[in-house]
N, C-alpha and C positions, 0 to 999 in steps of 0.2 A: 376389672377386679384384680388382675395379675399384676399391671404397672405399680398400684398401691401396696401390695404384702409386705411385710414387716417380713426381714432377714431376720433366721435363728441364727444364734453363735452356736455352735456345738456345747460350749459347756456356760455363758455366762448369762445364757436366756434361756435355761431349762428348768424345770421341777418337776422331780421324781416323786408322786404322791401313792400312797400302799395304805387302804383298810385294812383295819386288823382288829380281831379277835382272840386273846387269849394264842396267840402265834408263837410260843416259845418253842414248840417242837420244830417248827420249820426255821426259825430263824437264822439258826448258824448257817443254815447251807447258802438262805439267802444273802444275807449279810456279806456272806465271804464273795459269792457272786457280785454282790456290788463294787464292793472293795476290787475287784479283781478287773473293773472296767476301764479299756482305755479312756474313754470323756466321763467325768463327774458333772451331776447335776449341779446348779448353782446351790438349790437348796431340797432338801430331801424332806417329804410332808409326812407326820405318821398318824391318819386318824384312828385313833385305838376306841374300839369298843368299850372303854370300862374296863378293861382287862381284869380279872383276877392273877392272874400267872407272872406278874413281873415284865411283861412286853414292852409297859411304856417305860419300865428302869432302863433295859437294855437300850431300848432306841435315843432316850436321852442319852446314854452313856457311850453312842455312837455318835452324837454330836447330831443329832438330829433334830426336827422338830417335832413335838409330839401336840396335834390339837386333839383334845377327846370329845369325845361325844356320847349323847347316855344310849345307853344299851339300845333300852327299849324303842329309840326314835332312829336307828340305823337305818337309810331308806336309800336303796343301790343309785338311784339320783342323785337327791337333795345334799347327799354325806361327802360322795363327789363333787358336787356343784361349791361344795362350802369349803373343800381344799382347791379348786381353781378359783375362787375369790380368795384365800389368802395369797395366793399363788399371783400376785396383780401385776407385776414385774416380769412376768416369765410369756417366753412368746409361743414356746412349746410347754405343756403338762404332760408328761408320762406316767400311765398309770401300771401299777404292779398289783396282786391280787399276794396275799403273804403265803402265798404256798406254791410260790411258782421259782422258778429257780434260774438266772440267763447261764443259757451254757457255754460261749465261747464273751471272750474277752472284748470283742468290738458289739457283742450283741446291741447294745443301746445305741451306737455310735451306726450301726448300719439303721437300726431304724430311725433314725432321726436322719438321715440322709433321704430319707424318701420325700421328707418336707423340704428338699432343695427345690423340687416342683413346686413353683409358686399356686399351681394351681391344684394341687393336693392338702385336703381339711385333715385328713386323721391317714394316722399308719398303722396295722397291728400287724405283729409277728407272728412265723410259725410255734405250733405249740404239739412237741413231740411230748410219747406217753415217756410217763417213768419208766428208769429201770425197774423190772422185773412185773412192770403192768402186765394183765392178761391178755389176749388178742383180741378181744371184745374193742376194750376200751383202745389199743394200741389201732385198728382199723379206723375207731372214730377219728382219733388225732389225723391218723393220715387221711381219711377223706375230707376233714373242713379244714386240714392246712396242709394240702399238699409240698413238693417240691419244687414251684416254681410258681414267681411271684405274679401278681395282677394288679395292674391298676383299673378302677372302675368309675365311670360316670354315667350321668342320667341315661345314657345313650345304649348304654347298656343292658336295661330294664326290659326290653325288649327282646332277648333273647335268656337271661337269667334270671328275670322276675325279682323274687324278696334277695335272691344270694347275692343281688349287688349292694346292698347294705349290709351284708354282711360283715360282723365287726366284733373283737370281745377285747375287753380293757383289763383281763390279766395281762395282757401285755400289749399296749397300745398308744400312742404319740399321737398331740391333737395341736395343730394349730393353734393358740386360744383366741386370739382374733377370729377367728370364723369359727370356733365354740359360741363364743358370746355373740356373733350376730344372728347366730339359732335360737337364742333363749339359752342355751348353757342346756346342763343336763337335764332332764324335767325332775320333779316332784312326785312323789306318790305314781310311782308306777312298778309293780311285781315285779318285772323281770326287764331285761333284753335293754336298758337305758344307753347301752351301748347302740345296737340296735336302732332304736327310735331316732339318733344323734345324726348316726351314718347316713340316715334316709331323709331327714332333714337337709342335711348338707349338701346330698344330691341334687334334690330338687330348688336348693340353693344356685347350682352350678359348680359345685365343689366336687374334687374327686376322691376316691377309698382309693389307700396305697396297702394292698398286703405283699409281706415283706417275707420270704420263705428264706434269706438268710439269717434272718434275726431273730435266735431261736429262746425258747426258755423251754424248760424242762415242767409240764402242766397236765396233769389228769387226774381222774376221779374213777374207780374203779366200784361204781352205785351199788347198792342191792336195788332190788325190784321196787320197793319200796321207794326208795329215794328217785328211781326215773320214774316213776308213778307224778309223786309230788313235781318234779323239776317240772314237768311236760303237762299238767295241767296248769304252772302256774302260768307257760307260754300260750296256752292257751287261752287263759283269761287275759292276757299283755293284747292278745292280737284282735283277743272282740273288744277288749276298751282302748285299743290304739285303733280303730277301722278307719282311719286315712291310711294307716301303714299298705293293707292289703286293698285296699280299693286305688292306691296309687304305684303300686310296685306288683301284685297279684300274690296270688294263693301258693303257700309252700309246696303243695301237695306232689307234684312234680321230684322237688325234690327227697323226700322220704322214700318214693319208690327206688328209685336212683340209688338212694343210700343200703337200702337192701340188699338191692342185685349185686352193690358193689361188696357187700359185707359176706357175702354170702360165696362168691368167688373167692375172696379173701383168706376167709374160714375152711372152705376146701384143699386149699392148699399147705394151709397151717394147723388147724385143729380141727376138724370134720366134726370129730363128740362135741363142740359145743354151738354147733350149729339149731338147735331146741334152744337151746337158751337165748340165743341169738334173735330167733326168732321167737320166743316169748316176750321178749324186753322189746322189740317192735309192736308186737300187739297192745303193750301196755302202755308205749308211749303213743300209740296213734290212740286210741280207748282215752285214753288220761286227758291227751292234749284235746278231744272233742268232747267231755265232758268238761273241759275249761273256758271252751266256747260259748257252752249254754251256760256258765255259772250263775248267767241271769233265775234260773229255774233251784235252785239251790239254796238253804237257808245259811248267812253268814257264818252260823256256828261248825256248820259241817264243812264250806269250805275254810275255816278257819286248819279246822283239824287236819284235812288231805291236803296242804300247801305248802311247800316248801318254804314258803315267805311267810310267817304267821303273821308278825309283825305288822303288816300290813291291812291284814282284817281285824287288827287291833285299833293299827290308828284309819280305819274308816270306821269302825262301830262308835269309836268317841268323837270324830265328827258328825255320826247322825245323827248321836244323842246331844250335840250344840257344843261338846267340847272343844273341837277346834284339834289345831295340833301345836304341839310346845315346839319352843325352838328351839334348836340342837346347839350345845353347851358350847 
């Protein structure tokens, strides 16, 4: 496998690809981060939602490329999968999420160094919380990216279970030769496509590089509500993905882990919000196994509690023999 890998150049076999939605609030910080990089992509991909807000004027007006797509058929796969096919030239894709921000000037440039391993499929970076995030959300960042980086393979599975595919394409470097001998991203899948890629590629023989130099600036500070919907939708990902968990094993391990450690955490820095803390655990462990059984659920209610609606949209129109359209 190793002797054949296609050499990345740093900058003349890369594409830097960003989903977006209506992204004008974030854009300047991101933009300027780009600009601000020692290596430039060869070409910069912009799949824009439909935007109403002027997203796809700006990005054109950055010399970019802008493919769009309709709203309503954005599918965290398939939308992906259709900027790494325009992407045919490029030996690396980089993917950006438009609310993520790289904070040091080599950011791109160290992760795309991790694929000097000929035998590393994908890289993602660290992802610290925002300025003035709360310690909730600032604990998470630090526990699923810590300070110090890992490479992972199949070999691995054995002592980490699901966390060695662990992977997320806010900010993430893929090989595309060993994307595309996976299948590329899948189609019609909720959530985690990142996810499903990384554990594909293992079981390929391929290895996860995460890269704790190579940071961006990425968090979400939920209401209740929204870790509700997130954590059922993972739910449902892991009972219609079950090669996932019957070939890498059950998260469950690590949720306890993530507590103990949140919870040490919050002692130290904010005690009063340790109820909260532990409320939003209750609700993502409750959410994510009521996501499990969604088999027992009528389509219209988990339409409504899911983060992903769009998705029980375009399966209700395949059951009724629609089919699904192809993105623009």
């Amino acid at each position: 496998m190793e002797s054949s890998v296609r050499v990345i150049s740093r900058t003349e076999n890369v594409a830097l690809v960003i989903p977006t939605l209506n992204a004008v609030r974030w854009w300047g910080e991101l933009h300027r981060s780009l600009l601000a990089q020692s290596v430039r992509p060869e070409q910069v991909i912009i799949v824009d939602s439909m935007s109403d807000d002027g997203t796809a004027d700006l990005a054109r007006a950055a010399g970019y490329r802008v493919a769009p797509v309709r709203r309503s058929e954005f599918d965290h796969g398939a939308t992906r999968q259709f900027a790494v096919n325009l992407a045919e030239r490029a030996g690396a894709v980089v993917f950006l999420t438009q609310d993520a921000v790289l904070v040091e000037p080599d950011a791109l440039q160290l992760l795309l160094s991790a694929l000097d391993d000929p035998s590393v499929a994908v890289a993602y970076g660290r992802q610290r919380a925002r300025p003035h995030s709360g310690d909730i959300e600032a604990h998470a960042r630090a526990f699923n990216y810590p300070a110090f980086s890992r490479v992972t393979s199949l070999a691995d599975v054995a002592q980490i279970g699901l966390k060695a595919a662990f992977c997320s394409n806010s900010f993430a470097a893929y090989r595309r030769e060993a994307l595309m001998q996976v299948g590329g991203f899948p189609s019609d899948t909720i959530f985690g496509e990142d996810t499903l890629v990384a554990a594909k590629l293992l079981l390929q023989g391929w290895k996860v590089a995460y890269c704790a130099d190579a940071c961006v600036y990425h968090s979400h500070d939920y209401s209740y509500a929204q870790e509700f919907r997130r954590y059922f939708d993972v739910g449902v990902m892991h009972t219609r993905e079950r090669w996932l968990i019957d070939q890498l094993g059950e998260p469950a391990n690590e949720g306890a882990r993530f507590v103990r450690s949140e919870i040490r955490f919050l002692m130290k820095t904010s005690p009063w919000l340790i109820p909260s803390a532990l409320l939003r655990s209750a609700i993502k462990y409750c959410s994510y196994q009521l996501g499990r059984r969604e088999h027992l659920l009528p389509r219209a209610l988990k339409k409504t509690i899911s983060l992903n609606r769009n998705f029980w949209i375009r399966e209700n129109a395949r059951a009724g023999g629609n089919g699904t359209m192809p993105l623009a």
